[in-house]
GUDRENKE-735416 format. One line per field, with one value per atom (N, C-alpha, C, O): residue number from 1; residue in three letters; z negated, y, x negated. Coordinates in nm, 4 decimals. Atoms other than C-alpha are relative to their C-alpha. Example, Ala and Ser with C-alpha at 12.3 -4.5 7.8 and 13.67 -1.06 7.14 Angstrom:
! GUDRENKE-735416
nr <- (1, 1, 1, 1, 2, 2, 2, 2)
rest <- (Ala, Ala, Ala, Ala, Ser, Ser, Ser, Ser)
w <- (0.0000, -0.7800, 0.0000, -0.0665, 0.0060, -0.7140, -0.0730, -0.0899)
v <- (-0.1190, -0.4500, 0.1200, 0.1181, -0.1190, -0.1060, 0.1090, 0.2198)
u <- (-0.0890, -1.2300, -0.0900, -0.1936, 0.0820, -1.3670, 0.0770, 0.0261)
! end
This chain:
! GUDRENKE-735416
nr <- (1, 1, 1, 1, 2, 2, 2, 2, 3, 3, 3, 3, 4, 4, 4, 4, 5, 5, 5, 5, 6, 6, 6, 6, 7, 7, 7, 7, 8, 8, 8, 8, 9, 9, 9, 9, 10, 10, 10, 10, 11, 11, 11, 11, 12, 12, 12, 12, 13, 13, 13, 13, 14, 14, 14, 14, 15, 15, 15, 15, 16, 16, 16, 16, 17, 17, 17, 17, 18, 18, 18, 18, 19, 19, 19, 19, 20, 20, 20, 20, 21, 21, 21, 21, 22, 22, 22, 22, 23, 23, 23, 23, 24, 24, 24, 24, 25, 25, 25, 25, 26, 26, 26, 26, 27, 27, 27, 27, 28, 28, 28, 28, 29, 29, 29, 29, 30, 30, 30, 30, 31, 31, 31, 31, 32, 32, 32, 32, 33, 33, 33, 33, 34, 34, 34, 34, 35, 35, 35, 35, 36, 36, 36, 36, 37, 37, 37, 37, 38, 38, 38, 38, 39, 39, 39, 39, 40, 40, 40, 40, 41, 41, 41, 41, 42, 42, 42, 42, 43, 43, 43, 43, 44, 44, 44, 44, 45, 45, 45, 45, 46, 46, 46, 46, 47, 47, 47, 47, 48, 48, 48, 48, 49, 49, 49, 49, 50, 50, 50, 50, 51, 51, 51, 51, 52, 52, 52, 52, 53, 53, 53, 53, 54, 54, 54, 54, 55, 55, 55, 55, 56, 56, 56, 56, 57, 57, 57, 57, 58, 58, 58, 58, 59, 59, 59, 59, 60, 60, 60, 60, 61, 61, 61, 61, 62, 62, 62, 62, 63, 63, 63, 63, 64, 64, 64, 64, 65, 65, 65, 65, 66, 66, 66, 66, 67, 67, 67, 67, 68, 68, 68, 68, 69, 69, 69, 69, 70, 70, 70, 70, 71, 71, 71, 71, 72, 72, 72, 72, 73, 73, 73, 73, 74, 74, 74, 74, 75, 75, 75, 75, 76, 76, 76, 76, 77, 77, 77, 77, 78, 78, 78, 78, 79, 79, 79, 79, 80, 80, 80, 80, 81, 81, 81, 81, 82, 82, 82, 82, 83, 83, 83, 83, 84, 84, 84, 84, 85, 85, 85, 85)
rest <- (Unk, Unk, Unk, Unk, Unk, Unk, Unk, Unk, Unk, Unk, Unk, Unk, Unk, Unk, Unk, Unk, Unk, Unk, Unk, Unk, Unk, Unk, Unk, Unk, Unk, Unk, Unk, Unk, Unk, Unk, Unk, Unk, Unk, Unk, Unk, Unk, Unk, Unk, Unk, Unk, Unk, Unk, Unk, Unk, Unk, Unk, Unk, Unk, Unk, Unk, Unk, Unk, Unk, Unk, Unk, Unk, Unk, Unk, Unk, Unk, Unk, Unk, Unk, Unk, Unk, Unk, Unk, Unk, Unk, Unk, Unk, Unk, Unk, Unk, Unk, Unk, Unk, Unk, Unk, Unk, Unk, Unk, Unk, Unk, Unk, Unk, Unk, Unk, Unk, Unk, Unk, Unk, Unk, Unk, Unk, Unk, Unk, Unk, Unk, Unk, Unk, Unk, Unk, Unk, Unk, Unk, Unk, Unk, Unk, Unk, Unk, Unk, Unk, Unk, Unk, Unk, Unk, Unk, Unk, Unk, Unk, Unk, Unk, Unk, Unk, Unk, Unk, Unk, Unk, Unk, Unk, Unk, Unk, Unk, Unk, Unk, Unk, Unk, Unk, Unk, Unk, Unk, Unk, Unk, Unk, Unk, Unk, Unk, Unk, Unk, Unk, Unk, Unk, Unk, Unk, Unk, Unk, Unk, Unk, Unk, Unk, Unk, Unk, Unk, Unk, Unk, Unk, Unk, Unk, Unk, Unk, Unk, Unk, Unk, Unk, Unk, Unk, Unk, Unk, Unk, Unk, Unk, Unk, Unk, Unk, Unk, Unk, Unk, Unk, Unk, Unk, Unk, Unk, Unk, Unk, Unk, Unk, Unk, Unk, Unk, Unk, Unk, Unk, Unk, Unk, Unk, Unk, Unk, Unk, Unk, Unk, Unk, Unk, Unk, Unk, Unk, Unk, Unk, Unk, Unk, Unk, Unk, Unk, Unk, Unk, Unk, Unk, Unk, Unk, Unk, Unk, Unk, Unk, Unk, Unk, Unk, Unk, Unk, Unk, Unk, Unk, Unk, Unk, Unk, Unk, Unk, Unk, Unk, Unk, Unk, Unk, Unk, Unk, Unk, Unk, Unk, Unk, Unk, Unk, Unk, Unk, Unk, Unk, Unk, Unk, Unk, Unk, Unk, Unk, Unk, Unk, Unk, Unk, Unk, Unk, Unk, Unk, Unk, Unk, Unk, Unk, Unk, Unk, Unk, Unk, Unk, Unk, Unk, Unk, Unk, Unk, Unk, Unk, Unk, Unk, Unk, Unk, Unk, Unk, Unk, Unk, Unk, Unk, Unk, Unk, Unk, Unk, Unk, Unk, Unk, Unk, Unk, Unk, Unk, Unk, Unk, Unk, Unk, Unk, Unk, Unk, Unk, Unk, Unk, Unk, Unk, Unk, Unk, Unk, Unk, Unk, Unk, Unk, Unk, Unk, Unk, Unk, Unk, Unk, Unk)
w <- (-0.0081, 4.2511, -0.1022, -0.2216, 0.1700, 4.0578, 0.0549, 0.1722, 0.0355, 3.9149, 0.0421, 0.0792, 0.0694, 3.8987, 0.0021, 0.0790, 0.0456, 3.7007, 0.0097, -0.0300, -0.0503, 3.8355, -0.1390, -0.2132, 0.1063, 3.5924, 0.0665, 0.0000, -0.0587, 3.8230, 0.0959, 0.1819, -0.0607, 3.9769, 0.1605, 0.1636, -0.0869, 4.3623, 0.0762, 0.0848, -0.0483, 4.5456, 0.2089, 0.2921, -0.1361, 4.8858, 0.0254, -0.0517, -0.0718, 5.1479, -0.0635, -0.0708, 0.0763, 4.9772, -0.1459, -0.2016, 0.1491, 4.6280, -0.0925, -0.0400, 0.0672, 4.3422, -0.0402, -0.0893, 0.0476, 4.2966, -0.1046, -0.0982, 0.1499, 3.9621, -0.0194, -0.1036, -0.0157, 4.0450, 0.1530, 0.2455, -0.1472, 4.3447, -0.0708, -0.1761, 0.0318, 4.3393, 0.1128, 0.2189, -0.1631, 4.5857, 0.0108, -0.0503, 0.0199, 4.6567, 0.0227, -0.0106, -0.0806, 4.8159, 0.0157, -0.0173, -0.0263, 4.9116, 0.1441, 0.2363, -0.1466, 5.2328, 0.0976, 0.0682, -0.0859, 5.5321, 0.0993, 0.0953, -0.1599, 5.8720, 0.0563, 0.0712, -0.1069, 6.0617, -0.0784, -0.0210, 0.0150, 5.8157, 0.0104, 0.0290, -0.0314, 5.8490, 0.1606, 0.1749, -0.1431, 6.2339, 0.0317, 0.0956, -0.0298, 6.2534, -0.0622, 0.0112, 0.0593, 5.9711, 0.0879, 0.0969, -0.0987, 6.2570, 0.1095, 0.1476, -0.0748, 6.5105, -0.0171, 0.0647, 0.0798, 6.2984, 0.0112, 0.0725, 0.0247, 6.2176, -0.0008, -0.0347, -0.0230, 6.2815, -0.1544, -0.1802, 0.1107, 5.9082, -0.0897, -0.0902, 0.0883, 5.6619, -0.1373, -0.1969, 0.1022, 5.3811, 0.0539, 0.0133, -0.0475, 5.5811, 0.0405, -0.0087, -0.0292, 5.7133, -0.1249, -0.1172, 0.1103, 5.3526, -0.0599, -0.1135, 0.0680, 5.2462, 0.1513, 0.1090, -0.0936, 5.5962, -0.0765, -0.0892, 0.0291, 5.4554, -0.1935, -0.2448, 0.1686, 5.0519, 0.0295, -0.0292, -0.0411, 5.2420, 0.0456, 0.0045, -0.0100, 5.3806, -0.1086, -0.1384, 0.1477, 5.0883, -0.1055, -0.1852, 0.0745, 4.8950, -0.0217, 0.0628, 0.0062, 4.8005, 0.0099, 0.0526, 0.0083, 4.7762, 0.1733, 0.2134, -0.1518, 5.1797, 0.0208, 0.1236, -0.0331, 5.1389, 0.1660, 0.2369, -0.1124, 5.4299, -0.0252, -0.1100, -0.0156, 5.5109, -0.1030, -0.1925, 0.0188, 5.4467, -0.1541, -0.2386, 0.1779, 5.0632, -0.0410, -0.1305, 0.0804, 4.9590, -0.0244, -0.1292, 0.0038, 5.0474, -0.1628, -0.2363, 0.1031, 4.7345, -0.1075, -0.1982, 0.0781, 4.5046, -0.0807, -0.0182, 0.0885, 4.2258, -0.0131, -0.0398, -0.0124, 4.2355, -0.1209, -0.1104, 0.0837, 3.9186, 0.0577, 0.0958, -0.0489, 4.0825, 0.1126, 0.1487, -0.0960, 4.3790, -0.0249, 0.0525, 0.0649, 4.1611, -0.0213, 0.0337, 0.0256, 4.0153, 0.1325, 0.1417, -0.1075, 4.3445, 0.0711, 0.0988, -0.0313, 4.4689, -0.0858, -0.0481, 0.0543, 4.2109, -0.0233, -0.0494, -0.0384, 4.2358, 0.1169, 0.1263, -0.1226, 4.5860, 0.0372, 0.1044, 0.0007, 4.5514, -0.0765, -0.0515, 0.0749, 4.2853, 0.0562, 0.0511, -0.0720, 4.4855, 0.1168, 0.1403, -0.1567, 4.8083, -0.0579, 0.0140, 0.0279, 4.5905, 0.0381, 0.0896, -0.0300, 4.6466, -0.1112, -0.1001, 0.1410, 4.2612, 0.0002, 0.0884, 0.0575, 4.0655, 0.0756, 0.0397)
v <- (0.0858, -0.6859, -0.1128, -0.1076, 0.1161, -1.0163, -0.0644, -0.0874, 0.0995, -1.2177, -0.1218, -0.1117, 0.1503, -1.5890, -0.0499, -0.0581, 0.0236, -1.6951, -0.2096, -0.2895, 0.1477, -2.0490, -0.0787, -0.0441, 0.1005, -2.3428, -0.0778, -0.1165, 0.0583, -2.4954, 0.1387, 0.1663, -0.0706, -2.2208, -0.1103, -0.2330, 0.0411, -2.2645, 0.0563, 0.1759, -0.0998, -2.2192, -0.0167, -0.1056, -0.0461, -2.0515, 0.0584, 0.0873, -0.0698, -1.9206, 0.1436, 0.2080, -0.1652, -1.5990, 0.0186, 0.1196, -0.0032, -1.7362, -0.0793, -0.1455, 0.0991, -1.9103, 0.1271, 0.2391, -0.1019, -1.7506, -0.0933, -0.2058, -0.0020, -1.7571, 0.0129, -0.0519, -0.0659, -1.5875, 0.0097, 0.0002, 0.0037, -1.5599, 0.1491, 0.1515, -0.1219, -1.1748, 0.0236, 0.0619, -0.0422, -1.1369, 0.1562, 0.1942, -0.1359, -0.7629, 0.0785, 0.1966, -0.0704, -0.6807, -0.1230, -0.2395, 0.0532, -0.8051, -0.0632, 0.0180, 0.0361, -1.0254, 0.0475, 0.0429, -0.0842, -0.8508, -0.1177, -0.2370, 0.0398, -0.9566, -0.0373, -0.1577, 0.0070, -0.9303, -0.1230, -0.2114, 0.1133, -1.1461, -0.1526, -0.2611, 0.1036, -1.3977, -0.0470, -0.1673, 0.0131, -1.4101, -0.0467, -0.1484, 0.0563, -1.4444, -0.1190, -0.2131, 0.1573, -1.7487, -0.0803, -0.1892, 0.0810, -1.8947, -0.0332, -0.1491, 0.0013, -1.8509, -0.0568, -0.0442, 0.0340, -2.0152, -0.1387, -0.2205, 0.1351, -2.3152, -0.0192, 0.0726, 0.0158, -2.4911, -0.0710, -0.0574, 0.0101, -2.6525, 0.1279, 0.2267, -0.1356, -2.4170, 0.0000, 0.1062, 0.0783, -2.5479, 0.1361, 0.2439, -0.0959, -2.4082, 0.1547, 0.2524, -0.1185, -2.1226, 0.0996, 0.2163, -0.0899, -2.0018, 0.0200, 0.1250, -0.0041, -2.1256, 0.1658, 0.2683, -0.0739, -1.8957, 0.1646, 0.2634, -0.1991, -1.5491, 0.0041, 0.0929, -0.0185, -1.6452, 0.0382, 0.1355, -0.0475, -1.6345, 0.2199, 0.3223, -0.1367, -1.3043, 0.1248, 0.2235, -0.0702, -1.1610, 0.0268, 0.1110, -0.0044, -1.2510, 0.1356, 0.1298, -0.0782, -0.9635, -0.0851, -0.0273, 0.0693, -1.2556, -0.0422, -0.0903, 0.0282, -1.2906, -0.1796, -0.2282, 0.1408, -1.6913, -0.0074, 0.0724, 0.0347, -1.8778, -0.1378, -0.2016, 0.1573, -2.2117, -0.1121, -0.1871, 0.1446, -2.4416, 0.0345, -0.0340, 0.0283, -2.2706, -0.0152, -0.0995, 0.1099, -2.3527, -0.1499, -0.2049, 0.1656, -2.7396, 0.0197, -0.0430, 0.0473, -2.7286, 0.0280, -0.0502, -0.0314, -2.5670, -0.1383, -0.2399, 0.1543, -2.8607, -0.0053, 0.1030, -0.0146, -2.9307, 0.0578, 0.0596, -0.0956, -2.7285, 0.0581, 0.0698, -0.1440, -2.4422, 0.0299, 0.1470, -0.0511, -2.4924, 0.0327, 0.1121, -0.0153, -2.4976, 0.1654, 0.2503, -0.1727, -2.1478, 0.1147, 0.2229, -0.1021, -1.9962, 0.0084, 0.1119, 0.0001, -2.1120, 0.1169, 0.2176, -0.0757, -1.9804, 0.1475, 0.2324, -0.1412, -1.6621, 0.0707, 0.1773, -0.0441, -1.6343, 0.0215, 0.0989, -0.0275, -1.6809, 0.0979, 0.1758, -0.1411, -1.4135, 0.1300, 0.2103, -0.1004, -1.1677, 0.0137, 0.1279, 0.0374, -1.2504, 0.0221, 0.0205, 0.0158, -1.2239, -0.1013, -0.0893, 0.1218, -1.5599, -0.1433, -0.2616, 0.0985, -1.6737, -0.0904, -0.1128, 0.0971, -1.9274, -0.1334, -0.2384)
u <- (0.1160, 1.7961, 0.0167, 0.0462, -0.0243, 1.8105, -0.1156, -0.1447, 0.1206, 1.4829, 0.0397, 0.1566, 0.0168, 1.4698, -0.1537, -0.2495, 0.1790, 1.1806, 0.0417, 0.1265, 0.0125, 1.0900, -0.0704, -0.1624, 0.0630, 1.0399, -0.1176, -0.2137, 0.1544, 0.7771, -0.0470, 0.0366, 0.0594, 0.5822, -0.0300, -0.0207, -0.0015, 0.5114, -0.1200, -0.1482, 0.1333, 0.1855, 0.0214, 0.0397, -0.0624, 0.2525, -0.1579, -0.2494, 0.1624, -0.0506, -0.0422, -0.1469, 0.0011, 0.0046, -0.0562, -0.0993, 0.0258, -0.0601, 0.0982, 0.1877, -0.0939, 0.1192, 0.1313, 0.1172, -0.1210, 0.4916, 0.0899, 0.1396, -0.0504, 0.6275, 0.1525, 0.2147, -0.1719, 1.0082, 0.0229, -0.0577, -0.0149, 1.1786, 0.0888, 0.1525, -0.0892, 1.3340, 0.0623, 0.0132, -0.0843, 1.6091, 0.0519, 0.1517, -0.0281, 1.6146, 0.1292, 0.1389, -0.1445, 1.9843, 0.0835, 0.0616, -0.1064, 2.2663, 0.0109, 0.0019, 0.0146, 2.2790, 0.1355, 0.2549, -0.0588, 2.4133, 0.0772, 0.0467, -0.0583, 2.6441, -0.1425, -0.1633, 0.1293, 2.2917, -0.0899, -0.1536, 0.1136, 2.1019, 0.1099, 0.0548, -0.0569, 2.3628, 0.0154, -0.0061, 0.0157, 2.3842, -0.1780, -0.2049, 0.1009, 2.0257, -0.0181, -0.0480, -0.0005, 2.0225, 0.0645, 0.0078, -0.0674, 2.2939, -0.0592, -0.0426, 0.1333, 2.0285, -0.1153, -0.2064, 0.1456, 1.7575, 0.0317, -0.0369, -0.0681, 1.9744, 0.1160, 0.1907, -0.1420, 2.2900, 0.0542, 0.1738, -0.0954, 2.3445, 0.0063, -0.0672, -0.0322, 2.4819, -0.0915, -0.0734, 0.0580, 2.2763, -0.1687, -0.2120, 0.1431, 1.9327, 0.0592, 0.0028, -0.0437, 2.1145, -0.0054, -0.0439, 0.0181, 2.1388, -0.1540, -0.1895, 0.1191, 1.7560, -0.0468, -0.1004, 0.0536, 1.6791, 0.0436, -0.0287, -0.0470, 1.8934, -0.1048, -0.1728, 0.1294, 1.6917, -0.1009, -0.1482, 0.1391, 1.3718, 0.0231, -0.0315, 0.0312, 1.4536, 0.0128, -0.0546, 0.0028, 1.5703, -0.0420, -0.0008, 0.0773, 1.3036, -0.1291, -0.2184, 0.1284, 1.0381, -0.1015, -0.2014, 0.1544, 0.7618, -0.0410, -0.1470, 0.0013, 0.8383, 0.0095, -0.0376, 0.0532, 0.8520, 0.0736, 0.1349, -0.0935, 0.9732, 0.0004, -0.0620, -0.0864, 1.1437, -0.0895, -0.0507, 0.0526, 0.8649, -0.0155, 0.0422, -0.0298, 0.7581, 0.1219, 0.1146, -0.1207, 1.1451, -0.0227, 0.0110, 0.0233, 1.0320, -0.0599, 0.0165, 0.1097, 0.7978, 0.0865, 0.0583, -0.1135, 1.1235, 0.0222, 0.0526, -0.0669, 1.2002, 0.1538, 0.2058, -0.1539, 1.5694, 0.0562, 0.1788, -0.0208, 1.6055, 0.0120, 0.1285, 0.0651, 1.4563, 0.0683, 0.0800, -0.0947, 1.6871, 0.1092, 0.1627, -0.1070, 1.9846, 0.0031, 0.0733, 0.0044, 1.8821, -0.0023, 0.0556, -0.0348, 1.8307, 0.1430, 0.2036, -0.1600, 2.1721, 0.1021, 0.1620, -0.1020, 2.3640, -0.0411, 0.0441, -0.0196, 2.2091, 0.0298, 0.0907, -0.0332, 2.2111, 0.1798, 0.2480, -0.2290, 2.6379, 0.0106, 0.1025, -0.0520, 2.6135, 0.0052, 0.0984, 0.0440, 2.4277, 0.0845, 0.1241, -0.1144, 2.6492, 0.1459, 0.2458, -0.1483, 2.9458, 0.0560, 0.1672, -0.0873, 3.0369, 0.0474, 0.0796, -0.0690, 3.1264, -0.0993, -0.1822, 0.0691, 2.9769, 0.0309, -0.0223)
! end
């Protein structure tokens, strides 16, 4: 499970989220469906973060992410994926 505690908090229908916690490791299946969702690779990955998220976001709360805050999710999302810094 890895944290990331957000430098701008983000207010989603659900409430304001503070961290994004990605619970696992992304699978074959959640990648096939991100390919299904969208054809760039760029969204394809915001699509497998959303699912991986415990806070449940989806597509559109990433929009509100400050490009800090997208930075930090990237590079965890390659950590967690095993896909290096």
């Amino acid at each position: 499970m890895t944290r990331i505690e957000l430098k701008t908090p983000i207010t989603t229908p659900n409430g304001e989220v503070r961290c994004i916690t990605l619970s696992r490791q992304p699978t074959r299946r959640d990648l096939k469906l991100a390919q299904r969702l969208a054809q760039d690779e760029e969204e394809q990955v915001w699509h497998m973060v959303c699912a991986l998220s415990e806070e449940k976001l989806t597509i559109e709360d990433t929009d509100a992410l400050t490009l800090a805050d997208v930075r930090q999710v990237m590079e965890a999302f390659r950590s967690v994926a095993g896909l290096g810094e």
